[in-house]
N, C-alpha and C positions, 0 to 999 in steps of 0.2 A: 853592504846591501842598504838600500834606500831606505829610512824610515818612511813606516804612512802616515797619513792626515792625523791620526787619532794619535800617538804617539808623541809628535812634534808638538799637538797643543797641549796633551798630559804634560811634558819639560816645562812650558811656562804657564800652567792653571791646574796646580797643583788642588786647588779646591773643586775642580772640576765643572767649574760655574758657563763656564765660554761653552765645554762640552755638553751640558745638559740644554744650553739654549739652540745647536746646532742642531737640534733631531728634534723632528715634529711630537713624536711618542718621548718625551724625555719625563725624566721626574719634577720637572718644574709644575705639570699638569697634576699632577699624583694625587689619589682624593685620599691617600692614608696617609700617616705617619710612618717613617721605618722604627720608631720606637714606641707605636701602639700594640704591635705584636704582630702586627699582619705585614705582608711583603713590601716593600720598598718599592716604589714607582720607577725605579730606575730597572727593577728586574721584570717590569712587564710592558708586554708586546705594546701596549695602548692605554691612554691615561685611562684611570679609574673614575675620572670625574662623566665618561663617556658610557660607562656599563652602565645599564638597566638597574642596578640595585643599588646604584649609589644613594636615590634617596631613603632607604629604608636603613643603609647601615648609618649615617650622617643627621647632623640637626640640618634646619633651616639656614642659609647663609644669613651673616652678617652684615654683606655690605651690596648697594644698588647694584644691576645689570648696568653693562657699561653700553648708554645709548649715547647720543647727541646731547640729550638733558642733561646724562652725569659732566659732559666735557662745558655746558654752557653754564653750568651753576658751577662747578670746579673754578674757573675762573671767574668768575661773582664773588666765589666767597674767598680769591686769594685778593682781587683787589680789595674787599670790603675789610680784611683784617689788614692789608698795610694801609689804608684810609683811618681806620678806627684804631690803630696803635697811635698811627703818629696825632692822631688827632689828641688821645690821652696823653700820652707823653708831653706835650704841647698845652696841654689846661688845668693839669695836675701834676701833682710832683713825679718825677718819675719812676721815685721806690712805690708810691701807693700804684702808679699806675700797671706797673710789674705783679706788684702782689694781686691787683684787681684781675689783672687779665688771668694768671696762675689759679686762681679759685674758681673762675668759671670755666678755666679747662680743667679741674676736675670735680666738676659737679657734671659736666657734659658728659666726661669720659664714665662717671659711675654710671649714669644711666643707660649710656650706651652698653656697657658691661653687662650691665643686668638685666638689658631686654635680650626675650628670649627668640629672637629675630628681629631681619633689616625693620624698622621702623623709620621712614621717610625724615619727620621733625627733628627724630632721637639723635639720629644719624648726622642730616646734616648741620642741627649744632654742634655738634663736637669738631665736623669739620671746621666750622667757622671759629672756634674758641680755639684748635688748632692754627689755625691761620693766623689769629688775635698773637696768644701767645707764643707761634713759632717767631713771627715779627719781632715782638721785644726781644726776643731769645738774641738773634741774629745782629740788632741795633745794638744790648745791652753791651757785646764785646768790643764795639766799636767805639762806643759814647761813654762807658762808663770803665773800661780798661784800655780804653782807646789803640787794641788790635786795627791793624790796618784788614779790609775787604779782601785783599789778595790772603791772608795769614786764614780769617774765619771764615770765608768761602773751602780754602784746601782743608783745616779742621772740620768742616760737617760733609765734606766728599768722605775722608776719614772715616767719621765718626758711618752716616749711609754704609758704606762699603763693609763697613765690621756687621753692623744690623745686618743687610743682604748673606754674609758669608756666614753668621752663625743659626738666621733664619733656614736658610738651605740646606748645614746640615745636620740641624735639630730633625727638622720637617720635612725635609727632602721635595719641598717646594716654594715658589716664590708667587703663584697664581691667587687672583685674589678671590676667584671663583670658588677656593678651596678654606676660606676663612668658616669653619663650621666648627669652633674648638676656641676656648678661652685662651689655650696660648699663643693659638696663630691670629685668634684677635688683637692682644698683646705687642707679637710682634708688628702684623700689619700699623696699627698704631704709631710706636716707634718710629715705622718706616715714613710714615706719614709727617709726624715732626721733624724729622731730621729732612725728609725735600722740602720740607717750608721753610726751614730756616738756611737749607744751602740756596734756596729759590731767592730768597732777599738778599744772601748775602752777597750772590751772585749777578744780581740787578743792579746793586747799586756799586759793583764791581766795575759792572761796565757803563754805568748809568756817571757816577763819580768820578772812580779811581782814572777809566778810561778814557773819561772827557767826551762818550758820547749822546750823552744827552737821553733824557726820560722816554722822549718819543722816539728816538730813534733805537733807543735799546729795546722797548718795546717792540719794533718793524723787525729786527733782526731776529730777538726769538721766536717771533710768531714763524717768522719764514723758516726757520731750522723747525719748530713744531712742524711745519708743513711738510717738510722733507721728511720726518720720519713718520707719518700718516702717511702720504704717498709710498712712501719704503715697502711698511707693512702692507697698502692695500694691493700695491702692484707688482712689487719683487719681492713677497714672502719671507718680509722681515719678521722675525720671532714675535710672536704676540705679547710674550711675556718683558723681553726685553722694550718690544715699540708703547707698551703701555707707562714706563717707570721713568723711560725717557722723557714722556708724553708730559706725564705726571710733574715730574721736577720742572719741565719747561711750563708749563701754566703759572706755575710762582712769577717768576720773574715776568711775562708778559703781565697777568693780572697787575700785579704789582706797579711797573713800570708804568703802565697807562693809566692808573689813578694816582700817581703823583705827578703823571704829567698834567693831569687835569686839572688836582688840587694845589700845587705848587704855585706862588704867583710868580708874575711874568717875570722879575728881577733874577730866577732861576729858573729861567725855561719853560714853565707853565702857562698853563689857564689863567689859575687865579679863583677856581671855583672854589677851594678850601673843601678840608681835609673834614670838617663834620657835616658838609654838604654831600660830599661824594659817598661818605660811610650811611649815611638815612636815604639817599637815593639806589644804593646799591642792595642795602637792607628791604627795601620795596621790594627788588625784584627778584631777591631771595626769596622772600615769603610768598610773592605770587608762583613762583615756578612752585616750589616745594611743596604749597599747597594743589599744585593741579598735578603733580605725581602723587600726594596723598590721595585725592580724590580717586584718577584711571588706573595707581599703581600699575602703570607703563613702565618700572624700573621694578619690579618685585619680580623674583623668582618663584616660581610658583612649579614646586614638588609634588610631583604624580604619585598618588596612590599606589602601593603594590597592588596589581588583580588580585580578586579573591581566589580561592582552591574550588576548581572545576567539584559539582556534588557530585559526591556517588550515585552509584543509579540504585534503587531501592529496592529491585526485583533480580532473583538469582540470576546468574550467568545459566544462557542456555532457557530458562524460560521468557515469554512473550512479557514485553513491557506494560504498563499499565494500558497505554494507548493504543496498545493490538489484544488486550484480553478481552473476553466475551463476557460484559458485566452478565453478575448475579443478581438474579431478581430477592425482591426483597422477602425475607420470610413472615410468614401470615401470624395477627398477634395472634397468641393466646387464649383459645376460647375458656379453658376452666374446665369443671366437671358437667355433663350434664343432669338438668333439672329432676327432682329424683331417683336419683341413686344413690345407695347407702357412701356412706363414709369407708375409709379400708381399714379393715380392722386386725388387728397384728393375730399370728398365730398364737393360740395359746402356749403355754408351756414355757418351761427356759430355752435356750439358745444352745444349737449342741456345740457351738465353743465356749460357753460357759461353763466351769468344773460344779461339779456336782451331778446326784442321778436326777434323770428325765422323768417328769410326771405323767409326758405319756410319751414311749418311746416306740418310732415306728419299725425297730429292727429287732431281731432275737439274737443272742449267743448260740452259738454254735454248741453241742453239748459236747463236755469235755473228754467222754470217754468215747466219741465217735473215732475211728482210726484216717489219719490222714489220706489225702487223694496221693496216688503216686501214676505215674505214668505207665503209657499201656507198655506191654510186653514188646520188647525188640526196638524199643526207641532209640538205643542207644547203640543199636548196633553196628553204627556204620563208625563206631568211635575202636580204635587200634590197640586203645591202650588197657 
C-alpha cells in the first residue's frame, strides 16, 4: 500500500519541522507553550495568536510589526554593523575591538530584557550591537583561527539549525509574532546572532572565497531575497519559513554592499571607507527609528478585553426604570401644630413590666366562680 504525503516526510523530519511549516494552522503560529500547561498548537484547529483572548492571556510583544520599515532598517543596520566592525578592527587592535563590540551587545541585550514591551530605540540597538558583534563573531574564525568561509559559514548553518530545532520543540513555535515570554525572547535573540554571523560568513563566502566580487554578491542575494518575497506573496510560501529566509538573506545583501562601497578600488570598491559608510548609515538609522518612535507604525497595539454587559437593576418580570411611572415626591414634614399639648405617656407601669399595676384596668376572675362548660349536646355528633 502507498505511503501518504504525511508519512514519507515523518521518514525524513523526524523533528517534524518541514511538517509544521506545511499547514497554514500548524504550531509554528501557537500563541502558547506546550510546556506552559495549556494545549500545544499543534493540537488546535487554528493558531492561538488569531483567537480573541490572546491578548489578555499574553504580555505585550517584544519585537516590531513586520512592515516595509522593519525590512528597510533590517538592512541599515546589517550594512552599518559590517562597516563599523571592520572599520574597528581596522584602528584598534582587534582583541579590544572584540571586547568593545561584546559589551555593547550586552548592555543592549539587558535593556532589551528588561523592557517590559517592543520599545522602538531599545530594540533596534540591540539589533545593531547584534550586527556589530555577530560581524566580529564570523571574521574572528577566519582571521584569528584562520577557518576558511566554506568550514564557518556550514558551522553557523549548524549551530541556526540546532537554535530552530530546540526553539520548536521547547515552544512548539518558530513565529515572532509569538515573542511574549523571557525565554522566547532568549531564544529569538540566539536566532538572531547566529543569521548574522552565518549572514557574513556567507558573504564573504561568495564575496572571497568564490571570487564574485562585493557588488556582485550583493545583486545575487538581493535577487534570491526577491524570489522568496515573491514566493510568499504569490504562491503561499509559509510565512514563517519566507520571513527566516528573508531574515538570513538581509546579512549578506547589507553587508556585501557596504564593502563594496567602503572597500577601495584595488579590491573592487568605492573607496568611500569604512567609518564613512558606518556615520552615514548611523544617520539613517536614527532618522527611520526616530519616525517609528514618533507614529509607532511598527507597534502592536493590544485590544482591551470588553467589559461585562451590567446587570439590569430591576427584577425580572417588572418594568425597567425607563417604563416605570415616577413617584411624586413626598411633602416635607410639617411638625406638630401650633398649640397643642405635647404627648404625654400613660401613667402607670407598662404591663410587660413584672410587678403589680398601680392602676389596673382589668379584674381577676373570682376563684370560686365554677368554670364555663359547654351547652348540653355538643358533643353529640362524636361516636366515641
Amino acid at each position: 500500500m502507498a505511503k501518504s504525503s504525511v508519512e514519507l516526510l515523518g521518514a525524513w523530519d523526524p523533528c517534524g519541522i518541514l511538517a509544521a511549516m506545511s499547514t497554514s494552522g500548524s504550531g509554528w503560529d501557537a500563541g502558547r507553550s506546550r510546556w506552559d500547561g495549556g494545549r500545544s498548537g499543534r493540537d488546535a484547529g487554528r493558531s492561538r495568536w488569531d483567537e480573541p483572548s490572546a491578548p489578555v492571556r499574553f504580555a505585550a510583544s517584544k519585537v516590531p510589526l513586520i512592515t516595509a520599515y522593519f525590512w528597510i532598517i533590517k538592512l541599515l543596520t546589517t550594512a552599518m554593523g559590517e562597516a563599523t566592525s571592520d572599520y574597528m578592527v581596522r584602528t584598534i587592535s582587534p582583541v579590544t575591538a572584540v571586547l568593545l563590540g561584546f559589551t555593547g551587545f550586552v548592555i543592549a541585550m539587558v535593556l532589551q530584557l528588561r523592557a517590559k514591551r517592543y520599545v522602538a530605540w531599545i530594540y533596534w540597538l540591540a539589533v545593531v550591537m547584534v550586527a556589530v558583534f555577530g560581524t566580529q563573531a564570523a571574521d574572528v574564525l577566519h582571521i584569528k583561527f584562520h577557518v576558511p568561509y566554506a568550514a564557518s559559514t556550514a558551522f553557523y548553518a549548524i549551530v541556526l539549525t540546532v537554535i530552530f530545532i530546540v526553539w520548536y520543540r521547547v515552544e512548539g513555535t518558530l513565529s515572532i509574532h509569538s515573542i511574549r515570554t523571557p525565554r522566547r525572547e532568549l531564544f529569538y535573540w540566539a536566532t538572531v546572532l547566529a543569521t548574522f554571523a552565518l549572514g557574513t560568513a556567507t558573504g564573504d563566502l561568495t564575496a572571497r572565497t568564490l571570487g564574485l566580487g562585493y557588488l556582485a554578491s550583493g545583486i545575487w542575494f538581493s535577487i534570491a531575497f526577491a524570489i522568496v518575497a515573491v514566493a510568499h506573496w504569490k504562491f503561499g510560501l509559509n510565512p514563517i519559513l519566507a520571513f527566516w529566509i528573508c531574515y538570513v538573506l538581509t546579512r549578506p545583501v547589507g553587508a556585501s554592499f557596504a564593502d563594496y562601497v567602503a572597500f577601495p578600488h584595488s579590491v573592487g570598491g568605492l573607496g568611500a571607507g569604512h567609518g564613512t559608510v558606518a556615520l552615514f548609515l548611523t544617520f539613517l538609522i536614527v532618522i527611520f527609528v526616530g519616525y517609528l518612535t514618533v507614529t509607532r507604525k511598527d507597534v502592536e497595539e493590544i485590544a482591551e478585553a470588553p467589559p461585562p454587559p451590567a446587570r439590569p437593576s430591576h427584577r425580572r418580570g417588572e418594568p425597567s426604570a425607563a417604563g416605570r411611572r415616577p413617584v411624586p415626591p413626598r411633602p416635607p414634614h410639617q411638625g406638630r401644630p401650633a398649640g397643642e399639648p405635647p404627648y404625654q405617656p400613660r401613667p402607670g407601669r407598662s404591663p410587660y413590666e413584672r410587678g403589680p399595676f398601680e392602676e389596673s384596668p382589668y379584674q381577676a376572675a373570682p376563684s370560686d366562680e365554677e368554670p364555663r362548660r359547654p351547652p348540653e349536646g355538643f358533643f353529640a355528633w362524636d361516636d366515641r
